[in-house]
Every structure is written in C-alpha cells, then in structure tokens.
C-alpha positions in Angstrom: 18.8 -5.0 -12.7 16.5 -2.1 -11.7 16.9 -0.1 -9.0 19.5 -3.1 -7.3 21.9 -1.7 -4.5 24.6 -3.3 -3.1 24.8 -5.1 0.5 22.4 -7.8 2.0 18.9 -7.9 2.1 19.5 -7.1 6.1 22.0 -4.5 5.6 19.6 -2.9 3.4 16.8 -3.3 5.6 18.8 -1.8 8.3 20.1 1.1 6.7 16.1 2.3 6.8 15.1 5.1 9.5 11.7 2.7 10.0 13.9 -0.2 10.9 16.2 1.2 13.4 13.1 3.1 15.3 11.0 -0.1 14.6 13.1 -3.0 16.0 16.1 -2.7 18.9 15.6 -6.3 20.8 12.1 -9.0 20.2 12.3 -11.1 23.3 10.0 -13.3 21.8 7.1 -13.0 23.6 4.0 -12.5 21.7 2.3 -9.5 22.5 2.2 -7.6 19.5 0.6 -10.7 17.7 -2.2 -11.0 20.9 -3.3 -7.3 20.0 -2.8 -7.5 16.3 -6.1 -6.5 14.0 -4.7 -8.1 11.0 -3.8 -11.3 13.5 -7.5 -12.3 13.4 -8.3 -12.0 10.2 -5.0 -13.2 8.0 -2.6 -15.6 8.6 -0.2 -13.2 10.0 2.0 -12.9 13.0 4.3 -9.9 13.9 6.2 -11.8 16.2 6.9 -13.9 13.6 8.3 -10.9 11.5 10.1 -9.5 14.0 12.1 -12.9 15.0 12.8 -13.6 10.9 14.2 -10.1 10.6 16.4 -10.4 13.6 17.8 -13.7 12.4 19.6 -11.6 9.9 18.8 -14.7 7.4 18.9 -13.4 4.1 17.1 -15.9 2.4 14.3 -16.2 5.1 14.2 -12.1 4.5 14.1 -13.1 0.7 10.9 -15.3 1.1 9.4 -12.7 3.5 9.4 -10.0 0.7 8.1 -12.1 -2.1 5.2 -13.6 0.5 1.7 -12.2 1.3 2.3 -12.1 4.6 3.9 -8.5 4.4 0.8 -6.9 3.2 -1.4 -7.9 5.5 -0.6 -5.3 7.9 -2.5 -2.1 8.2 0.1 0.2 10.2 -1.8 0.6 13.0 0.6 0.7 15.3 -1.1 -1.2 18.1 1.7 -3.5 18.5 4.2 -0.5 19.1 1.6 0.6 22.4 2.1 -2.8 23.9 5.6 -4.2 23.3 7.7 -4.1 26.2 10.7 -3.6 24.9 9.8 -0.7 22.7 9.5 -2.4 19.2 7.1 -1.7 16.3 6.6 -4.6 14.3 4.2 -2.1 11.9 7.5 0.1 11.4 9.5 -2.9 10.1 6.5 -3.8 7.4 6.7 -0.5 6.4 11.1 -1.3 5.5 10.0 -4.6 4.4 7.6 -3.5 2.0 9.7 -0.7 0.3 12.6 -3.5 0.2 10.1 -5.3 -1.7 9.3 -2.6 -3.9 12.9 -1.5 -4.8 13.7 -5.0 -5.4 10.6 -6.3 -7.3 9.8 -9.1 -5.1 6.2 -7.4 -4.4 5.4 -9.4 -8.2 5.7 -12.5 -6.5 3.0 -12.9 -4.3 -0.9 -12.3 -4.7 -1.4 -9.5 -2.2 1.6 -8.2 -3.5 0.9 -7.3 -7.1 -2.0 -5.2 -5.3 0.4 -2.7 -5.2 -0.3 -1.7 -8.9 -3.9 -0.8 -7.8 -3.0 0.9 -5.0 -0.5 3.2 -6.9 -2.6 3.5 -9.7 -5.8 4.8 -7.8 -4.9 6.6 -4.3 -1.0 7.2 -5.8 -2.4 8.5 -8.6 -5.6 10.6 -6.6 -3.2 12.3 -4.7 -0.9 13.5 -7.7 -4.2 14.3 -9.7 -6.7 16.2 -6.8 -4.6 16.1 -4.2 -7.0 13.7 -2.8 -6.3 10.1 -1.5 -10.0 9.5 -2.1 -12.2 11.7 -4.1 -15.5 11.9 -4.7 -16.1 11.4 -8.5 -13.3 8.4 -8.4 -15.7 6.1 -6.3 -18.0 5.0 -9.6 -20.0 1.3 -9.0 -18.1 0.2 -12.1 -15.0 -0.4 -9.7 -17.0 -0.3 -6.2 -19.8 -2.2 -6.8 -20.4 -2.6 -3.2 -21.6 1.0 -2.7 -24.9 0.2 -3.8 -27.3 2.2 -5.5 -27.7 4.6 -3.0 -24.5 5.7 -3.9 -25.8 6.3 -7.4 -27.8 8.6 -6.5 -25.3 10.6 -4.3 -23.7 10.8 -7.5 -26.4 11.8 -9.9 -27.4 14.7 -7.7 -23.3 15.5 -6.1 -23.7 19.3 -5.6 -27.4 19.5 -4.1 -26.3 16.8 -1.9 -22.9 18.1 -1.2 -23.9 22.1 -0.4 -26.5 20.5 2.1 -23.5 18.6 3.8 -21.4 21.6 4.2 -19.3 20.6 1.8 -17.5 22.9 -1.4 -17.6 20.9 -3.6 -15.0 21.5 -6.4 -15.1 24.7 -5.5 -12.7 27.5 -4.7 -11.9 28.4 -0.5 -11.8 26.7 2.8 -13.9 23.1 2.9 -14.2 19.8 2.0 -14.0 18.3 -1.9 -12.7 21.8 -2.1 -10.3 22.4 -5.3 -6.8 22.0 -4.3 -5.0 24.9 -5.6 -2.4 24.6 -8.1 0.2 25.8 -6.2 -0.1 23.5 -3.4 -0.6 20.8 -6.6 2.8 22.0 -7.5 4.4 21.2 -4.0 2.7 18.2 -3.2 4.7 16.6 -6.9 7.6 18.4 -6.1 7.4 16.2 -2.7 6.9 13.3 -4.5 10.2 14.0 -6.1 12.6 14.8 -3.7 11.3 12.3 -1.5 11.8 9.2 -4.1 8.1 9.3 -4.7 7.8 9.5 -8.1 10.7 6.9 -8.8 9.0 4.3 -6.5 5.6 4.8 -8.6 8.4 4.0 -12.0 9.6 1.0 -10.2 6.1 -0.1 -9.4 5.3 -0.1 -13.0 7.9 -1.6 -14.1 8.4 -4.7 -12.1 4.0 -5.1 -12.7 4.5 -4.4 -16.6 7.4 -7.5 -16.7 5.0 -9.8 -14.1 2.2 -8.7 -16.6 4.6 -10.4 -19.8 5.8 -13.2 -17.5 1.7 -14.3 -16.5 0.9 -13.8 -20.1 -2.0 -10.9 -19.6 -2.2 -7.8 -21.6 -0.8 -4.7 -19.8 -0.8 -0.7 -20.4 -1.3 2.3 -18.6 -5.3 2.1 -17.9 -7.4 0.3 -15.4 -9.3 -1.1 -18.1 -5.8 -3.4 -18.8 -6.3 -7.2 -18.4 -3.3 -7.5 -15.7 -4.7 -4.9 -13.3 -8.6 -6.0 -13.7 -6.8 -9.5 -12.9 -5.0 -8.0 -9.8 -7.8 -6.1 -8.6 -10.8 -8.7 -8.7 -8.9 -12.3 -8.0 -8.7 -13.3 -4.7 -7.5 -17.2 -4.4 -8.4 -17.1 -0.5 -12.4 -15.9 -1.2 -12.6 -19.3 -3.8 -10.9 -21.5 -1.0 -13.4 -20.7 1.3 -16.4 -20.9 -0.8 
C-alpha cells in the first residue's frame, strides 16, 4: 500500500534515530509517568509506552499506533530529566507517531485524525509565511475562544502592532516581519530533503480515504465536512458533560 516498508513494526521503530537515543533499558519504575504533564490530564502513561515498546510485541505496537494514547504527549521532555536510566519516553512518541503516519494507522483513532488539522494549519503556516503561527491566521471563525478583544486587535493590526515593536508585514529585522523569499525558498527546500513534503502527501492521503470510509465530504479546504468534523468533535468533552 502507500508508503509500506518492509520489517516489523519494532524493526522499523528501531531503525529511527529518536528511538535509539530515546529508549536503551525501562526498569520499570515509574518516574517519567510521576512527572508527566500530559499524565494528569489524559489517560496516558509513559511507562506504559516504554514497557509496550520494549516488549517488541508487534501487535501491541500495532494497537499503540492506531490509539489516542500516542498523541497525548506534548514533547516536553520532562521525563528524559528524571529517568534514571537515561530514557526519553517523549523521544519514542515522536518514532511512534511518524510510524503511525507512514503507516496510516494515525486514521484510526480520534486524536489521531487531528493530524490533518495540524498539517493543514501550522504545516501549512510554515510553508506559506514561514510562520508556525501568524497573525492574520488566528480569525474567531476558527478560534472562537479569543474573544472579542481579539477582534479588535485585528481590526486595528498595524496601529496596534507599530506600538508593540512589532514590523508587521514589513521588510527588516522584527517580529510578523516578512520572511524573505529566499529564506521561503530554503525553508521548502528543507521540507524536501528532509521527507517533509512527502509526510504532508501521506497525511492527506491516508485522511482523504478515512474521509470516504466515515462517509464525510473531503477536499483540500478547511471549510470540508471531514476536517470541520476532526477539528470540532471531541467524544471525551460529551462524556463528561
């Protein structure tokens, strides 16, 4: 299918630089998981990822990369501070998740098919501006929660802006500077040598068939039914209600 390599799901995993600097041996004892952001808000245990990994269990690997749990990890790295044997739990995610990518399992889990809206909006930001975040993106449309405060940053951006320092899409040194195109050019050619640009294919791909499979309209907008549907559902906000 697309993108499939040979070898196990743990060969594969292991053949990634994250892995090898990320795990060497867990003994099990629960550190990383006691000073673990993520670990008080989600039902998420890098302990737990760490032992299933080292199992070497290819279908326990197989139902890690289709789950939630993977994405619930924000890379901190706390655990790799703490762990007394040197691991970094936050470094294996980061293999786990591009497994999942290259394989397609992200499709099959909730937090997973988030993936879309992250590549769509900061993936695409940074190809566009140059920017993960910027400034004329963040509309209430699809942040509501910026209030209307925000609104009226917006409405009056460059008063606002000079007063702040800022240079705002603008020529020279600053910030919300415009990127120049040269350094646009480098930043895509990055994205190509480095597998970028094929991930981002992959990504689309493996949403566009989930898209088919779920029924729900799908194209290359924001606007399209599957990514409103991946962006505003969240099954654990209506459990707890």
């Amino acid at each position: 299918g697309m993108g499939e390599k040979s070898g196990s799901l743990y060969e594969r995993l292991m053949s990634d630089i994250h892995m090898q600097e990320g795990l060497s041996a867990c003994i099990n004892c629960g550190t990383c998981t006691a000073i673990c952001p993520a670990a008080m808000f989600y039902k998420y245990d890098p302990r737990e990822i760490a032992i299933t990994v080292s199992s070497r269990d290819d279908q326990k690997i197989e139902e890690l990369l289709k789950s939630d749990t993977i994405w619930a990890c924000g890379e901190c790295m706390s655990c790799k501070t703490r762990c007394p044997r040197g691991n970094a739990p936050g470094l294996i995610i980061i293999a786990l998740r591009v497994l999942s990518e290259e394989t397609g399992y992200f499709v099959e889990s909730e937090k997973g098919r988030q993936v879309l809206a992250i590549k769509r909006m900061i993936g695409q930001s940074i190809l566009d501006t140059g920017y993960c975040v910027w400034f004329d993106h963040l509309n209430l449309t699809a942040f509501p929660e910026q209030g209307p405060n925000w609104q009226w940053v917006r409405d009056n951006a460059s008063e606002i802006l000079d007063k702040t320092g800022a240079n705002y899409r603008k020529d020279g040194a600053g910030a919300l500077r415009i990127i120049p195109q040269e350094d646009m050019n480098e930043l895509h050619k990055i994205f190509e040598v480095t597998g970028g640009m094929k991930r981002y294919e992959t990504i689309e791909e493996y949403s566009r068939k989930k898209a088919s499979e779920m029924g729900m309209q799908f194209d290359d907008t924001n606007d399209c039914e599957y990514f409103q549907h991946i962006y505003n559902y969240n099954s654990h906000k209506l459990e707890n209600e």
